[in-house]
C-alpha positions as CSV (number, residue, x, y, z in Angstrom):
1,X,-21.2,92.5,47.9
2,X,-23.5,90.5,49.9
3,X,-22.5,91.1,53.5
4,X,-24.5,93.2,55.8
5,X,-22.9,96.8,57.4
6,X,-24.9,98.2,60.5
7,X,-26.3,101.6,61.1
8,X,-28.6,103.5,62.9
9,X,-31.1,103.2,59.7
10,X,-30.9,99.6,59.6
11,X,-29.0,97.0,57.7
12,X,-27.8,97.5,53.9
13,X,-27.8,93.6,52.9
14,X,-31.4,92.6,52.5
15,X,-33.2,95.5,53.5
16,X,-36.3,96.2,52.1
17,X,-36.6,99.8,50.6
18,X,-39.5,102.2,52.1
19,X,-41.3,102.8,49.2
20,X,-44.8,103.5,50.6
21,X,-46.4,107.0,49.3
22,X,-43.8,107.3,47.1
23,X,-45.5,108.8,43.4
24,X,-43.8,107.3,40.4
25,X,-42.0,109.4,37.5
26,X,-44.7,110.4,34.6
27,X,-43.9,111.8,31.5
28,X,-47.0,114.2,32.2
29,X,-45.9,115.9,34.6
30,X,-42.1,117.1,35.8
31,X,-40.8,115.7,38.9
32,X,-41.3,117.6,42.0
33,X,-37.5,118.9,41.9
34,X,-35.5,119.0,38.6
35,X,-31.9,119.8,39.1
36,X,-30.1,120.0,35.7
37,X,-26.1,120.8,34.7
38,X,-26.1,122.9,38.6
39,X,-22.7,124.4,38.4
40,X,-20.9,127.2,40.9
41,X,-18.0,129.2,41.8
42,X,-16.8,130.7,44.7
43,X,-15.1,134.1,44.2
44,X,-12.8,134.4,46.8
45,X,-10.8,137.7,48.2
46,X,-7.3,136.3,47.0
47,X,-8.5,135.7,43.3
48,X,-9.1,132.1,43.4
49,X,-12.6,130.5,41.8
50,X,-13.5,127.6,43.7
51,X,-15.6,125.2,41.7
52,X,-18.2,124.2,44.3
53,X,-20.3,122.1,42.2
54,X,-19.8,120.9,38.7
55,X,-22.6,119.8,36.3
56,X,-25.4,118.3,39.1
57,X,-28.3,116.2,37.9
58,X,-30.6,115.0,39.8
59,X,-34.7,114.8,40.4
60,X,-36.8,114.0,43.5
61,X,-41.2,113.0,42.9
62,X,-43.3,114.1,45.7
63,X,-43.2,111.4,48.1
64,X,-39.9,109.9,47.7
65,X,-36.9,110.4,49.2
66,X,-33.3,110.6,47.5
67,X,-30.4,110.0,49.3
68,X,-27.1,111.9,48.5
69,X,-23.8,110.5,49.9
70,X,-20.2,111.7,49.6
71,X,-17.1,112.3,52.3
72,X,-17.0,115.9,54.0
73,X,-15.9,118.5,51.3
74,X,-18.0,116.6,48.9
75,X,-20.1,119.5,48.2
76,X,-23.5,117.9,49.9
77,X,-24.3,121.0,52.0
78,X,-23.3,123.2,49.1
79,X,-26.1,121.8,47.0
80,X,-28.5,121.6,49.5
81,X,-28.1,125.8,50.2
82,X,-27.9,126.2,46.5
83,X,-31.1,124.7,45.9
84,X,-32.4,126.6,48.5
85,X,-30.6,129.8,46.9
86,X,-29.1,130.9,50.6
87,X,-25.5,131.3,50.5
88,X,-23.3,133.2,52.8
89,X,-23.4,137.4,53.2
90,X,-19.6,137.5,52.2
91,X,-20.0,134.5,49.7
92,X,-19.3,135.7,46.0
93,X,-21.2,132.5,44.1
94,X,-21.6,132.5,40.3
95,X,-24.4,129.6,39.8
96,X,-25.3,128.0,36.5
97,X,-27.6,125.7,35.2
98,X,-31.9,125.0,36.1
99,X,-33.2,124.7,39.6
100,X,-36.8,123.8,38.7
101,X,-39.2,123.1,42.0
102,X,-42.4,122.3,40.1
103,X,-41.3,122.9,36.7
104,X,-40.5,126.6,37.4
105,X,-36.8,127.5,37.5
106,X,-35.9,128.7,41.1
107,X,-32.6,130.3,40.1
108,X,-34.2,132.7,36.8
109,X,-36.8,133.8,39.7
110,X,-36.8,137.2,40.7
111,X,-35.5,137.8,44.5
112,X,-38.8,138.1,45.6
113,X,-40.7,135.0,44.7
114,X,-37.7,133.1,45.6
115,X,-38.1,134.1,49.2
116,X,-41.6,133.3,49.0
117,X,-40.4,130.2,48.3
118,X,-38.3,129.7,51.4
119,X,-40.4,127.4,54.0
120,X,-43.5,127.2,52.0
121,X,-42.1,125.5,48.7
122,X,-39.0,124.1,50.2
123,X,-37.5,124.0,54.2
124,X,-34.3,122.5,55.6
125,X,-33.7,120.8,58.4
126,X,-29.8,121.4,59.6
127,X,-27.3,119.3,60.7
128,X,-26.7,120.4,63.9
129,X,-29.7,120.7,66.4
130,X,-27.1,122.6,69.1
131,X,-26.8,125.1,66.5
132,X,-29.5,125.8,64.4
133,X,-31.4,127.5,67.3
134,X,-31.5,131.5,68.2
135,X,-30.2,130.9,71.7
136,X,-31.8,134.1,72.4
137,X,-35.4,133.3,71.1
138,X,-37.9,131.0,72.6
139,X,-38.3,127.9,70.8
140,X,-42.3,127.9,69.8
141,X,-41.3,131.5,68.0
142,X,-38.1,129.9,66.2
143,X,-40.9,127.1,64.9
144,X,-43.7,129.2,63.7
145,X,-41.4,131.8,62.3
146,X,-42.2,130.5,58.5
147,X,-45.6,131.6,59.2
148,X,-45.6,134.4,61.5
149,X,-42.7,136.1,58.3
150,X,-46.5,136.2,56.1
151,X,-49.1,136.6,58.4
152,X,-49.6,138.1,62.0
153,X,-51.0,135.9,64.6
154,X,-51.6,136.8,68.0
155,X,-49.6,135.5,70.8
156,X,-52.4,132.8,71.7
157,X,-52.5,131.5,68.2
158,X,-48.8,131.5,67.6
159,X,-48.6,129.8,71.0
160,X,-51.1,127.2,70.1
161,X,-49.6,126.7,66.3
162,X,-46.0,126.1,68.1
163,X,-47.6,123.4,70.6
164,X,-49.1,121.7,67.7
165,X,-45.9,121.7,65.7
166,X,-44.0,119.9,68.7
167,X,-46.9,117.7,69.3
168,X,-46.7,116.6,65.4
169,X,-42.8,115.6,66.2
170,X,-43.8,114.0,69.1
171,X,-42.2,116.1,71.8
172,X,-43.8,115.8,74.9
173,X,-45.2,118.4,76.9
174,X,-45.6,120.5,73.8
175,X,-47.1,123.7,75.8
176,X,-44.2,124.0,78.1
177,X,-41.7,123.3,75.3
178,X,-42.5,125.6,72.9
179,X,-42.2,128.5,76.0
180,X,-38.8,126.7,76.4
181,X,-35.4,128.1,75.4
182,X,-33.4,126.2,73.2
183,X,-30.2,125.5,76.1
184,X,-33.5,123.8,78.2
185,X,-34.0,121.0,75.2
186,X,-31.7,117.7,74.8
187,X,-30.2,117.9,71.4
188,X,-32.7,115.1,70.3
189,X,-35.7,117.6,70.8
190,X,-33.8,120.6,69.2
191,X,-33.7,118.4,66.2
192,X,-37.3,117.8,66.7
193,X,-38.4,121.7,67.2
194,X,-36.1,121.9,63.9
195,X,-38.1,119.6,62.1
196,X,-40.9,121.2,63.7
197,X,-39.6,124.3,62.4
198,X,-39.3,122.8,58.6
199,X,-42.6,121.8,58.2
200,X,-44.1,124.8,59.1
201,X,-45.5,126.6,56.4
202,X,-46.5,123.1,55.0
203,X,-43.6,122.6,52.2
204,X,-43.7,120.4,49.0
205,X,-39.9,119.9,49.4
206,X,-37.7,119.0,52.5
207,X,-33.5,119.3,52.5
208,X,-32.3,117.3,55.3
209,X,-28.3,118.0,56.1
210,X,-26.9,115.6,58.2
211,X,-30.0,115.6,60.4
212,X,-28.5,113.1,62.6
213,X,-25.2,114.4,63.7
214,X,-24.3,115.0,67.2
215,X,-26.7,112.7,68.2
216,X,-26.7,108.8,69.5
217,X,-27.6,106.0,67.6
218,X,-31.3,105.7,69.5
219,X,-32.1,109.0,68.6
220,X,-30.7,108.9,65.1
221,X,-33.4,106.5,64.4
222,X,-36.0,108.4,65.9
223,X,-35.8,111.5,64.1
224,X,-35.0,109.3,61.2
225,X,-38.2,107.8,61.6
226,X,-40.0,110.9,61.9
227,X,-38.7,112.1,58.6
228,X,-39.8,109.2,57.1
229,X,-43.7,109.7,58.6
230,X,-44.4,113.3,57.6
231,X,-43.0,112.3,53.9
232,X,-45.2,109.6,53.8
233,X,-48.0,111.8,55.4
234,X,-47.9,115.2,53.5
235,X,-46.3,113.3,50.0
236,X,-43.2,115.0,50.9
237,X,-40.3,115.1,48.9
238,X,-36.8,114.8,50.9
239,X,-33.3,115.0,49.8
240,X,-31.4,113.4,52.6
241,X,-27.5,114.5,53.2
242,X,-24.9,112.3,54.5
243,X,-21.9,110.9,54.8
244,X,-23.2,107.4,56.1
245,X,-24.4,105.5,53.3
246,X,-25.2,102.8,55.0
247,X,-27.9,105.2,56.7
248,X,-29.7,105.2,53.9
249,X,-31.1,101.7,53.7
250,X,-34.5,101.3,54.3
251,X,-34.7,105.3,54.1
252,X,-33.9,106.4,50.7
253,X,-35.4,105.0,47.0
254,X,-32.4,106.1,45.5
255,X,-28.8,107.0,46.0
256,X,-27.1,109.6,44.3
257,X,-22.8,109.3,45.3
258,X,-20.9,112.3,45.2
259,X,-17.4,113.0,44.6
260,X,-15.6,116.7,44.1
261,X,-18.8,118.1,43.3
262,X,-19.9,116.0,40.9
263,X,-22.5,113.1,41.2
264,X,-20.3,110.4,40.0
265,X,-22.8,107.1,40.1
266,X,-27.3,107.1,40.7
267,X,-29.5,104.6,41.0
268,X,-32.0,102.4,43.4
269,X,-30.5,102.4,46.8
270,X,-30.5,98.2,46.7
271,X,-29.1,98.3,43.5
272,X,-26.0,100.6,44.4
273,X,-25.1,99.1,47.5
274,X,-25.4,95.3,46.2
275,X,-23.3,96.0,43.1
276,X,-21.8,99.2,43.5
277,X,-20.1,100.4,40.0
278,X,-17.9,103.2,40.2
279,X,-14.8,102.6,42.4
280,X,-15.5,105.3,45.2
281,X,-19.1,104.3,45.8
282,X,-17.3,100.3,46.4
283,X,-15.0,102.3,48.8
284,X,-17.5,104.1,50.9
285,X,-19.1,100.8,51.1
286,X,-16.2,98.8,52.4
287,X,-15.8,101.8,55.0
288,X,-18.9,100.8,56.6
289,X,-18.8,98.5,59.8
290,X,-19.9,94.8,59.1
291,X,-22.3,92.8,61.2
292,X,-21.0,89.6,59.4
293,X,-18.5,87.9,57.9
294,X,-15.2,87.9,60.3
295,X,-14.1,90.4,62.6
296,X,-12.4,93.7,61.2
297,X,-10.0,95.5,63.7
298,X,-9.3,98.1,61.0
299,X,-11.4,99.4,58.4
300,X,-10.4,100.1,55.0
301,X,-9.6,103.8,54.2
302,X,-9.3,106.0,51.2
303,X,-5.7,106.6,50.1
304,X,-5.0,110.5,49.3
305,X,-7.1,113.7,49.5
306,X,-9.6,115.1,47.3
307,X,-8.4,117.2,44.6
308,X,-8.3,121.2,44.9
309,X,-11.9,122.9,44.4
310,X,-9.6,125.5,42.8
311,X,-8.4,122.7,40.3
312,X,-9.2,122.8,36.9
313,X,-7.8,119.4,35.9
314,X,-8.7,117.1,33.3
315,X,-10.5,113.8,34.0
316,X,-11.7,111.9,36.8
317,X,-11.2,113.9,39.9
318,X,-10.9,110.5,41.8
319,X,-7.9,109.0,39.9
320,X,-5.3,109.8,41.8
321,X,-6.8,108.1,44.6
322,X,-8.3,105.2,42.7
323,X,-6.7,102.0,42.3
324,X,-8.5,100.8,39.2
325,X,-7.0,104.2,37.0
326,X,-5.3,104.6,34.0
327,X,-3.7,106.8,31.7
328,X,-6.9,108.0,30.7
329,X,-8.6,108.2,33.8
330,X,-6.4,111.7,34.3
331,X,-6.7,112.8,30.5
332,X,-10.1,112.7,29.9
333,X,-13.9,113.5,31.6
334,X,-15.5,109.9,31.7
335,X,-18.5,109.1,30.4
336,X,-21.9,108.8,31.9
337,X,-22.1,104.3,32.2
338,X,-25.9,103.1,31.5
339,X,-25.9,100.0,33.7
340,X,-29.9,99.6,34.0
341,X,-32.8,102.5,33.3
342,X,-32.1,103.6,36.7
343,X,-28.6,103.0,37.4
344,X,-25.2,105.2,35.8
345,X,-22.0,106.1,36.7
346,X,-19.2,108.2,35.4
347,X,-16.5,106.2,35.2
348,X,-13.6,104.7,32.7
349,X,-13.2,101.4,34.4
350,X,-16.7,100.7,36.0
351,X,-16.6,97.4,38.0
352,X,-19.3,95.8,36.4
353,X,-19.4,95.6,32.5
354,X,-21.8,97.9,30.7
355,X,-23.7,98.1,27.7
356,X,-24.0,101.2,26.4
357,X,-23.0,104.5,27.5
358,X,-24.5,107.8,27.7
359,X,-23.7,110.3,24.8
């Protein structure tokens, strides 16, 4: 594929990768977040187990930012609260597997020191800035909230904290804004104060869920960009949620695809989008809008649906929708395709040859 797709992060064909800050993997020390076999069920009221998330591996380094990309009912957002260990009040989740933020597992903590955790070790930033605001509370005390939960602070301090928060996000008129309620703000600086919000109490980690929905392409970018500062600033680790991949160039190091809960193909984020190698990665590619080439009135689409969370079946949950399957495709798990150190994909028919296979 050598065509170029817009978006609001830029261009997929030749973009150059941010890289800058971004620490490299040593075998001395364990990656700032180490997510290894991450399974989970949801126990519903009727009976049914729905399996959320199936066998997820993935790392992030301090500084670098990993992109995660799938259709809605993917299981993005699921991971992203999993990692973060906040579910639902009525949610019945059995989770198995290593959440490990600094080489300590998150999810064989006790209660307590995971929700000391929680906007000190790792903050989110959610995907919908109309939303994720207490109408009822004043914005500056919504941003300073992952401090003021540890320590009390007068009113002047908190005041001044908020306004420096907002100032960090560039909102203007900090002061005023932070005295604001949230239906006073544009949805552009909601997602600001939510960012705002996020790096608070000064976390090693940041989840981004669909940061950029609800809002137009100029501010897309602009928050964007400011996610892409602070990580380079603070060293920052950010897993970015989407359903866009093509926002991902210039943003994300590295692409991880999911698919019915399971990451199905990982690797650098030029490598995956120039020579995409398991079939539904090519398809979300050939989804996005091209700048070049000649004009496409209709965009290609995905036959089918995704299978049944409450499924159980045998082999690749994307066969029945995949025009490259076979017999075995639906009888058997496929294996884990090396295509390059940094580059694999689960996958029967992979559309590139490969040379060895994971065992």
């Amino acid at each position: 594929m050598t065509d170029a797709w817009t978006t609001a992060g830029g261009t997929i064909a030749g973009a150059t990768i941010a890289t800058a800050a971004t620490a490299t993997s040593s075998n001395a020390t364990p990656p700032l977040l180490s997510v290894e076999s991450l399974s989970t069920l949801i126990h519903t009221p009727d009976g049914r187990a729905l399996r959320i998330l199936r066998d997820v591996d993935l790392t992030i380094e301090a500084g670098e930012c990993l992109g995660v990309v799938g259709e809605s009912g993917s299981g993005k957002s699921f991971l992203a609260r999993t990692v973060l260990g906040v579910h639902g009040r009525t949610d019945r989740v059995e989770t198995t597997g290593r959440v490990r933020l600094d080489g300590e597992d998150l999810l064989s903590a006790p209660p307590r020191r995971r929700a000391a955790v929680l906007g000190t070790g790792i903050a989110m930033v959610h995907q919908d800035p109309m939303t994720s605001l207490n109408p009822v509370v004043r914005v500056g005390e919504q941003i300073v909230e992952a401090v003021t939960n540890r320590q009390r602070l007068p009113r002047g301090q908190r005041r001044a904290l908020a306004a420096r928060l907002l100032q960090s996000v560039d909102v203007p008129d900090p002061e005023r804004r932070a005295r604001a309620w949230p239906h006073e703000l544009s949805g552009g600086l909601r997602q600001r104060a939510g960012i705002a919000a996020a790096l608070a109490g000064e976390p090693r980690l940041l989840l981004a869920d669909e940061p950029t929905t609800a809002l137009d392409v100029t501010v897309q970018r602009t928050v964007l960009d400011l996610l892409d500062r602070h990580r380079v600033e603070r060293g920052l680790g950010v897993l970015l949620i989407t359903h866009d991949i093509g926002l991902l160039s210039g943003r994300a190091r590295r692409i991880a695809v999911m698919y019915a809960g399971r990451i199905v193909e990982t690797g650098r984020t030029e490598d995956v989008t120039a020579a995409p190698v398991h079939p539904y990665t090519a398809a979300l590619l050939r989804s996005v809008p091209r700048v070049t080439g000649p004009l496409i009135r209709t965009l290609p689409t995905i036959a089918g649906s995704p299978p049944d969370p409450a499924s159980n079946a045998p082999g690749c949950p994307f066969a029945s929708r995949c025009d490259r399957a076979e017999a075995l495709c639906s009888a058997e798990a496929p294996p884990l395709v090396r295509v390059s150190d940094s580059h694999t994909a689960a996958c029967h028919r992979p559309l590139i040859p490969a040379e060895e296979s994971c065992s």
